[in-house]
MIGUFI-404883 format. One record per residue (C-alpha): x, y, z; residue in one letter; residue number from 1. Coordinates in nm, 2 decimals, padded with zeros to 4 digits. Example, Ala and Ser with C-alpha at 12.3 -4.5 7.8 and 13.67 -1.06 7.14 Angstrom:
REM residues 2
    east   north      up  rest   nr
   01.23  -00.45   00.78     a    1
   01.37  -00.11   00.71     s    2
This chain:
REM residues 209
    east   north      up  rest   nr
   08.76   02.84   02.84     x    1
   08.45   02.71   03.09     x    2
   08.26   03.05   02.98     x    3
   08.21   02.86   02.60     x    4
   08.06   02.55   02.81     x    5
   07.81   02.79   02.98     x    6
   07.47   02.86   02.83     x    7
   07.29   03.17   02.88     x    8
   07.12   03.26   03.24     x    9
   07.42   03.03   03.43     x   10
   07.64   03.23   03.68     x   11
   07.96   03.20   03.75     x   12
   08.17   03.28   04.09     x   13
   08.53   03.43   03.99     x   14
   08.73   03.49   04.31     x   15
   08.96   03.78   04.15     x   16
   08.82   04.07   03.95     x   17
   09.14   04.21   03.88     x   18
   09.10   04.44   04.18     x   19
   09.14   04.15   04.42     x   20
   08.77   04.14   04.49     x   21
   08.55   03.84   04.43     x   22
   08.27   03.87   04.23     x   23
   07.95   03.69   04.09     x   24
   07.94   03.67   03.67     x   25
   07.61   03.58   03.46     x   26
   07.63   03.46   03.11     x   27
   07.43   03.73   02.84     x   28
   07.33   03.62   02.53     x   29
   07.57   03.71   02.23     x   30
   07.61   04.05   02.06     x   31
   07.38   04.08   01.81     x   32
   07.38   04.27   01.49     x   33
   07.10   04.55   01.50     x   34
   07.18   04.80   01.27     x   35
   07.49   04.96   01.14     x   36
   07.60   05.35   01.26     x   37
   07.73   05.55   00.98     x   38
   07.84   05.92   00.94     x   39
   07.53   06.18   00.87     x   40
   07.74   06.26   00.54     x   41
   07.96   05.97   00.41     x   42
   08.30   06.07   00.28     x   43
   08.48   05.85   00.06     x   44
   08.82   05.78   00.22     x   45
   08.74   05.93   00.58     x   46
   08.85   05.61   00.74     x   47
   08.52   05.62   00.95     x   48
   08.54   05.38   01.22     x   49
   08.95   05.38   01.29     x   50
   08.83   05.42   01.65     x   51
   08.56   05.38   01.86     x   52
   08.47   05.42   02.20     x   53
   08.11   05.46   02.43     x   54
   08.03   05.57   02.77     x   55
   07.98   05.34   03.03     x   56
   07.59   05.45   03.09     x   57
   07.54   05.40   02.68     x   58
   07.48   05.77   02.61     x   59
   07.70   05.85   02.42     x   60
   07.97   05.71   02.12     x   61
   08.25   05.83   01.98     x   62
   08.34   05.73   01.61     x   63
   08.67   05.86   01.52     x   64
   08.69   05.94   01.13     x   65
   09.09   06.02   01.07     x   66
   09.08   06.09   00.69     x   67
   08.76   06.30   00.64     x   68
   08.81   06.65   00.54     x   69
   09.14   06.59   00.29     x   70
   09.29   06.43   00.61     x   71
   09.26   06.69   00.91     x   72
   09.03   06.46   01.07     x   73
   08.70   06.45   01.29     x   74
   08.53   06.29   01.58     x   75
   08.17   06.20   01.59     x   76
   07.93   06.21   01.86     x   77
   07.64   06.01   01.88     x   78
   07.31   06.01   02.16     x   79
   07.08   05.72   02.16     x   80
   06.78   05.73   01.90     x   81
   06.48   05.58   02.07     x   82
   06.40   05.37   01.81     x   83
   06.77   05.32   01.64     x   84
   07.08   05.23   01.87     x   85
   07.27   05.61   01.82     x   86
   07.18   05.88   01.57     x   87
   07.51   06.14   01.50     x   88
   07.45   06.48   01.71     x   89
   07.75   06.65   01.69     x   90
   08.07   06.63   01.49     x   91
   08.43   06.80   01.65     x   92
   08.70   06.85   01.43     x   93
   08.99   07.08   01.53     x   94
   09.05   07.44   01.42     x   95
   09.40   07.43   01.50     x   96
   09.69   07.47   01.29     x   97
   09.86   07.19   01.10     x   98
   09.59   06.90   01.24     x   99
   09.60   06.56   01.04     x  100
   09.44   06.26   01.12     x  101
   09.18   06.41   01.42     x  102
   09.05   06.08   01.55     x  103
   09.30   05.84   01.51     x  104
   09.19   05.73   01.86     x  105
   08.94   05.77   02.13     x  106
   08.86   05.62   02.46     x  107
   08.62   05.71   02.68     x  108
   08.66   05.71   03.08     x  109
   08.35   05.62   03.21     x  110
   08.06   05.89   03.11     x  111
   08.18   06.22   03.15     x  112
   08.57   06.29   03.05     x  113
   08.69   06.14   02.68     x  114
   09.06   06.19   02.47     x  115
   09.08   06.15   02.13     x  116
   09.44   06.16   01.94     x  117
   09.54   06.30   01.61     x  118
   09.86   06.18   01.57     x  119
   09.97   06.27   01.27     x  120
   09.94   06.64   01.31     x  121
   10.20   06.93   01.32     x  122
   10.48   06.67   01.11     x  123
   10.43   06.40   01.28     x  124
   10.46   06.54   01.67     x  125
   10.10   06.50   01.70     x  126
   09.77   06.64   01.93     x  127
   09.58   06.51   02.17     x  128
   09.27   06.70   02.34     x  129
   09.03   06.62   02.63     x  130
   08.68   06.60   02.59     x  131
   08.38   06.62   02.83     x  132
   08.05   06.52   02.84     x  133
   07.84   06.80   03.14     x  134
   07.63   06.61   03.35     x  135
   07.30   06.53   03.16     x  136
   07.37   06.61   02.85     x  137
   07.44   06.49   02.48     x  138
   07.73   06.79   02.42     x  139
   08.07   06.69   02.41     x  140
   08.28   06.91   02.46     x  141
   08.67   07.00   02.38     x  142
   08.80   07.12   02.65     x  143
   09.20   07.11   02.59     x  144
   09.47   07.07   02.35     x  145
   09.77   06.88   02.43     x  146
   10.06   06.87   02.31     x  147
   10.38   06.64   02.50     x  148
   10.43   06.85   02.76     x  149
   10.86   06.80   02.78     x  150
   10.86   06.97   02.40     x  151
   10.97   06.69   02.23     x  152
   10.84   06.80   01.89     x  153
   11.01   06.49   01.66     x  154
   10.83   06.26   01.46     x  155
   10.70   06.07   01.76     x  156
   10.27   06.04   01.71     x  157
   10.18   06.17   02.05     x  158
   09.81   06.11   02.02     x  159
   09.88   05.75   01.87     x  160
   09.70   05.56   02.14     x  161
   09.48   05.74   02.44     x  162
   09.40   05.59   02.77     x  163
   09.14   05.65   03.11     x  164
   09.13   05.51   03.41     x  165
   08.75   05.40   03.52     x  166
   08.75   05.69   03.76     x  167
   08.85   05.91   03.53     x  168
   09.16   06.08   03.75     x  169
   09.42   06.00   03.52     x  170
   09.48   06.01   03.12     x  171
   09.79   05.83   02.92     x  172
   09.87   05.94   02.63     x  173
   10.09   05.71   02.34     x  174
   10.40   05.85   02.14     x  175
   10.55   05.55   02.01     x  176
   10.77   05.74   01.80     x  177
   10.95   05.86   02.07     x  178
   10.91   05.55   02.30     x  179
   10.71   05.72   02.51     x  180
   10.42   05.74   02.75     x  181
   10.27   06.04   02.90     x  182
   10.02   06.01   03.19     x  183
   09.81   06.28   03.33     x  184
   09.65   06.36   03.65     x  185
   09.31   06.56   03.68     x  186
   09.29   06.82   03.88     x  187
   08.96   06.94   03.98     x  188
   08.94   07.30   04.10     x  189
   08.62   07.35   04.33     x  190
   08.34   07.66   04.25     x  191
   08.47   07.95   04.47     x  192
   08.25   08.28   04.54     x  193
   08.30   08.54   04.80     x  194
   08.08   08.78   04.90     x  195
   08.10   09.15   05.04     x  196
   07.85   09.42   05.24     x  197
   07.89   09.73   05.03     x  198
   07.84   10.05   05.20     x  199
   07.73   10.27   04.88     x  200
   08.06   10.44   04.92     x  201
   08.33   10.20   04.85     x  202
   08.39   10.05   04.47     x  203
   08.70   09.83   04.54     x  204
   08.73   09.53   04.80     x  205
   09.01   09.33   04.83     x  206
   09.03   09.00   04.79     x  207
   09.28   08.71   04.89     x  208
   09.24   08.35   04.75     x  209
């Protein structure tokens, strides 16, 4: 309640972040209204705006749009514009059987892994898939479809609600229909190359991991 009393430019010493570390706040002027983000090609009924999430740096948003293309659904990705706040460079939709509702939610990490539901998709079991952002760039990428991994195909919205952790080493995914919660640990595999001396003669090597 003290941060109301506060004006803008006063600091503020809070001795638990959350983390059990003590840190130093300063008071920022208000959001401000600058200028309104809208799809490149507005569709009656698309539900534009049911989600939204941005990366931590600012480079990049995430609208989700659940009811645009007679329902199946679609993400959009948006890079600063220089002189406007984001301008739409890419728009992901999934060419997947059965989708509905592709965007019902999204949530970013921190700037380079994303998840973004569609819940409504194959009767009601739902999708979920992973997105990421390569170092340095606008793209986003889809880089996997999930589906609850214990095959519990029922009514139950997996995909309802998506989750990241900060460091971006584990995902949660929402099925309330089924009272569930699935979490997900990233695994990161490293770049592996292997080299051989070739004698002109041989066309085969052998090679153990």
């Amino acid at each position: 309640p003290n941060s109301t009393q506060l004006t803008p430019g006063f600091t503020a010493w809070v001795d638990n972040d959350g983390e059990g570390h003590w840190e130093v706040l300063q008071k920022q002027y208000q959001f401000t209204s600058e200028q309104p983000i809208t799809a490149s090609t507005p569709n009656a009924n698309s539900l534009y705006g049911t989600s939204v999430a941005q990366s931590t740096n600012n480079l990049s948003l995430l609208v989700g749009s659940p009811g645009v293309a007679s329902g199946e659904g679609a993400v959009y990705v948006y890079r600063p514009g220089g002189s406007v706040p984001y301008i739409q460079s890419n728009e992901l939709s999934l060419d997947t059987p059965e989708t509905l509702a592709y965007g019902n939610s999204v949530e970013f990490g921190s700037q380079a892994w994303a998840a973004a539901g569609a819940n409504l998709s194959y009767g009601g079991a739902g999708y979920a898939t992973v997105l990421y952002q390569p170092p340095g760039s606008t793209d986003v990428l889809q880089t996997q479809l999930l589906v609850a991994p214990d095959s519990d195909f029922s009514v139950s919205g997996f995909g309802t609600s998506v989750a990241i952790s900060k460091d971006e080493h584990w995902m949660y995914i929402g099925a309330p229909g089924a009272n569930k919660v699935y979490s997900y640990g990233r695994v990161d595999i490293p770049t592996q190359s292997v080299q051989y001396v070739a004698d002109g003669v041989t066309a085969t090597f052998p090679y153990r991991s």
